[in-house]
Residue, then its C-alpha position, 0 to 999 in steps of 0.5 A: x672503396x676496395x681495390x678492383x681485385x678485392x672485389x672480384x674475390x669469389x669470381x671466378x674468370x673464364x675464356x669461354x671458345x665457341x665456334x665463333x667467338x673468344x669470350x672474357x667472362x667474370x662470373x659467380x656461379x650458381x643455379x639462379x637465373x643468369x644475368x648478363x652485364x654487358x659493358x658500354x663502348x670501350x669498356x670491359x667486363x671489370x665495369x662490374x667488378x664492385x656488383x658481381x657479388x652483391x648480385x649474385x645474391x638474387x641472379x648468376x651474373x656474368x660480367x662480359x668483354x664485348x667482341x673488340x673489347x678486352x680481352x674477347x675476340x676481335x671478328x672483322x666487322x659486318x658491312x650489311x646494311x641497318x635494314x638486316x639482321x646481321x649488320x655490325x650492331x647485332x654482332x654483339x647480340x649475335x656475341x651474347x647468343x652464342x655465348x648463351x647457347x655454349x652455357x646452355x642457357x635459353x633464357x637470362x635477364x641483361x643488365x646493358x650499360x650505354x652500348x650494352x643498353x642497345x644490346x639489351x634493346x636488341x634481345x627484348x625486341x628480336x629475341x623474347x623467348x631469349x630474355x627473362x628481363x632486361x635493365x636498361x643502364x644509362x643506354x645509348x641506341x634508341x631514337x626518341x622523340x625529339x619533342x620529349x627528349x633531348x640529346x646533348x650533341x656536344x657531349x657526343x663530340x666530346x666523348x668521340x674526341x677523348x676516346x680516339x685520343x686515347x686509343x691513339x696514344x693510351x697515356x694515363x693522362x689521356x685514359x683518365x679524361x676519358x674515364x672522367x668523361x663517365x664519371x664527371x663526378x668523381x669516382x676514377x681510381x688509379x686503378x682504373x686507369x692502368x686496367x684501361x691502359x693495359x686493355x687498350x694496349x692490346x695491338x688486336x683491341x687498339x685497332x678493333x675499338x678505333x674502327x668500333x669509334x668510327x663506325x659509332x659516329x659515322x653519318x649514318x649511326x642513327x639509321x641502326x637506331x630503335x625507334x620508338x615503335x620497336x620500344x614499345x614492342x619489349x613485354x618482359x620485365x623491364x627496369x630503366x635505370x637512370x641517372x640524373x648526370x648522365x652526359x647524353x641522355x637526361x632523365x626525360x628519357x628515362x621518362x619516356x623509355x618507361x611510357x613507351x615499356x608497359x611492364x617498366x619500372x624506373x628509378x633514377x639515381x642521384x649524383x651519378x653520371x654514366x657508371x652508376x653500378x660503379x659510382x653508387x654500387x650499393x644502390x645500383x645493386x639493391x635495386x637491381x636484386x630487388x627489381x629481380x626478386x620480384x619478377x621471381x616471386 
């Protein structure tokens, strides 16, 4: 595989200031209908780094930091409650919107991973004249049925003990069992792990994503949850991206996203775990850019 810095040759990265929000954005810049990479929780937008260009052959694409994450701003956390729009979840569509509105974009498509995936969730239900199509990545944010599918808790615990170690004592060795937490499987680069580390050094990001993992498993994280009813209600264009490792949610509920999405497709990829767009790039991409030409078409 290249290197990380290969394979960004011909991005370009960008701090895009709003009124609002800092925003770390890798991009390929065209006139094609803008797609959206949103990071899971901890991560950063080099997640994408081995897809940028490959997809810019069917969309714009644009690889973000989260708020709280890399390099973006760090805005204090909302304490509004689950049942309004403005709880500390939404802060990161909130994040996209804003983003969105400064590039004078009014619709894109929104690839989510994990965390991003509840993002994507997030834009296809409350904001549709926003989002073009959206690629549901290995997601996290959703409550299905427990009778269709099942959950691995232990697998939560573990991702919660890996990640506060880390942040608390951003060894290589410890940032590499959380990244190995992703890919079980193989697929972490030295690379990778002194990117994270530099990342999670950050004074401002190590104190913002200890409170991001306290509030992701506090008691009350599944009150922000979509429901299955709020799933059902997504009309655009939709790809359930899968794989069959993943840590938390196995293919069962891929199954169940593409019953309850009417205009859903789904493709499952094998030898996987939680990165798929980095441990199968080639795959993750021709799907994807094919998924895109065909909504266009």
């Amino acid at each position: 595989m290249n290197s990380i810095h290969l394979d960004l040759l011909g991005t370009e990265t960008n701090f895009y200031h709003t009124d609002k929000y800092t925003t770390r954005a890798i991009e390929v810049k065209n006139d094609k209908v803008p797609l959206f990479l949103l990071h899971g929780g901890g991560g950063h937008a080099e997640t994408y780094s081995r897809n940028l260009t490959s997809l810019a052959k069917s969309a714009r694409p644009i690889a973000i930091d989260f708020i709280w994450h890399g390099m973006s701003s760090a805005p204090p956390f909302s304490d509004d409650p689950p049942t309004s729009s403005s709880h500390w979840v939404a802060q990161f569509t909130d994040q996209l919107l804003n983003l969105m509105d400064h590039l004078g974009v009014e619709r894109a498509s929104v690839e989510g991973e994990s965390l991003g995936g509840w993002i994507a969730y997030d834009m296809a239900i409350n904001h549709p004249d926003r989002t073009h199509s959206v690629i549901l990545n290995t997601t996290w944010g959703m409550a299905l049925d427990p009778t269709k599918v099942h959950e691995g808790e232990s697998d939560l615990a573990a991702l919660r003990e890996t990640s506060v170690n880390a942040l608390l004592n951003p060894t290589k060795e410890l940032l590499k069992k959380r990244l190995d937490w992703l890919m079980p499987l193989g697929g972490v680069t030295d690379e990778l792990v002194d990117l994270r580390q530099a990342l999670w050094q950050i004074p401002r990001t190590q104190k913002a994503l200890l409170e991001y993992y306290d509030r992701l498993f506090a008691p009350n994280i599944s009150d922000f949850y979509f429901t299955e009813q709020e799933i059902r209600e997504i009309k655009c264009p939709t790809l359930v991206m899968w794989t069959d490792k993943n840590p938390v949610h196995g293919v069962d509920a891929a199954e169940r996203l593409t019953e309850l999405i009417s205009d859903s497709k789904m493709h499952v990829m094998k030898d996987c775990a939680h990165w798929p767009q980095w441990e199968r790039p080639d795959e993750h991409d021709s799907v994807i850019c094919d998924f895109l030409d065909r909504i266009d078409t």
